[in-house]
C-alpha positions as CSV (number, residue, x, y, z in Angstrom):
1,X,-17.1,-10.8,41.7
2,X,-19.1,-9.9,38.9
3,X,-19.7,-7.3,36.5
4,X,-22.2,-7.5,33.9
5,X,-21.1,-10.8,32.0
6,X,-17.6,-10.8,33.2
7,X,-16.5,-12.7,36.1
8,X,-13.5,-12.0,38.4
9,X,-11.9,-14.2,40.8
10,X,-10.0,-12.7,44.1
11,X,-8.2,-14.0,46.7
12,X,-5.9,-12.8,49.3
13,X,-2.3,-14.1,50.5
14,X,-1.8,-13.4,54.1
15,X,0.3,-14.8,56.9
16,X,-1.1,-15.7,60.0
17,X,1.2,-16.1,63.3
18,X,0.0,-16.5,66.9
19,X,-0.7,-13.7,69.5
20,X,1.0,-14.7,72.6
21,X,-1.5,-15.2,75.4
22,X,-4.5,-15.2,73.2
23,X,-5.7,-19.4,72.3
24,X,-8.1,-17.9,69.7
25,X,-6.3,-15.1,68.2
26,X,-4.0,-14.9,65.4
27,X,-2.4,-11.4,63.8
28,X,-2.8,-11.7,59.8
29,X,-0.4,-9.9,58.0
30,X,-1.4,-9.4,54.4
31,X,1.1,-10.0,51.1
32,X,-1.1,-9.5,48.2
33,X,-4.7,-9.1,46.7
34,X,-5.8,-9.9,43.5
35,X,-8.9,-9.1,41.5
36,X,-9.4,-11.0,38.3
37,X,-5.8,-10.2,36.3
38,X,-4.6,-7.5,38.4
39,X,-1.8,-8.5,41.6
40,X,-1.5,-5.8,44.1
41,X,1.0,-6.1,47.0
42,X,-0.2,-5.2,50.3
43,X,1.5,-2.2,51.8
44,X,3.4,-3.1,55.2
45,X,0.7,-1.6,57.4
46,X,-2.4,-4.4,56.0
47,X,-2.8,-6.1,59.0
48,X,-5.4,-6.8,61.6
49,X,-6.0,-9.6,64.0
50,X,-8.3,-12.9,63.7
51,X,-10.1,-14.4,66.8
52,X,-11.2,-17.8,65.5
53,X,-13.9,-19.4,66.7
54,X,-14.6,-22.4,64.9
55,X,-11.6,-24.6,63.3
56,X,-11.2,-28.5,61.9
57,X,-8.6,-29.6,59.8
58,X,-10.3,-28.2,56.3
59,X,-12.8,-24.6,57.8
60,X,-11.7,-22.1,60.0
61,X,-14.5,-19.2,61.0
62,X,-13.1,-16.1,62.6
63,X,-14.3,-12.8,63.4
64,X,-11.9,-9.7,61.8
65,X,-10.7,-6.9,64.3
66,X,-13.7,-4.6,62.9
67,X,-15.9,-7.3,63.6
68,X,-16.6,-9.1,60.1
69,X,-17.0,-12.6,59.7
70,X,-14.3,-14.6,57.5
71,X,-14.8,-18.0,56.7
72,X,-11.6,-19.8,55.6
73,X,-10.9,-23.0,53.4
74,X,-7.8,-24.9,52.6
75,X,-7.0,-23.5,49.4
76,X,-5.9,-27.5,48.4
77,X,-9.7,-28.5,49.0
78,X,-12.2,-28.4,45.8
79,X,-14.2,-25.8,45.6
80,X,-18.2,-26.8,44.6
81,X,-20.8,-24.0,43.4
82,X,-18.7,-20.6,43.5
């Protein structure tokens, strides 16, 4: 993100565990968001549910339960042109 000359990095920690019956779908249940310096822990009720529809060993592109698009690195992988 940026904001006039400043730059802020974010990132999410979630878990991600299988929805029995589903091959595509995973529920994500989030830990904690950050923005730049500031940590906030995600409340117990941050979840929602991934339907992947592309994955390899490094990318994963899903489609969030309101319908937006994630697409997911490795967060071991370098990172080029962000």
């Amino acid at each position: 993100i940026k904001w006039g000359p400043i730059r802020f990095s974010r990132w999410v920690k979630a878990s991600l565990e299988p929805i029995v019956g589903s091959e595509s779908e995973v529920m994500v249940r989030f830990k904690r968001f950050r923005i730049g310096f500031l940590r906030i822990p995600a409340p117990k009720s941050a979840m929602s549910e991934l339907d992947t529809t592309y994955l390899d060993s490094n990318l994963r592109i899903s489609r969030g339960g309101k319908g937006n698009i994630m697409i997911l690195l490795k967060d071991d992988l370098p990172v080029y042109g962000v």
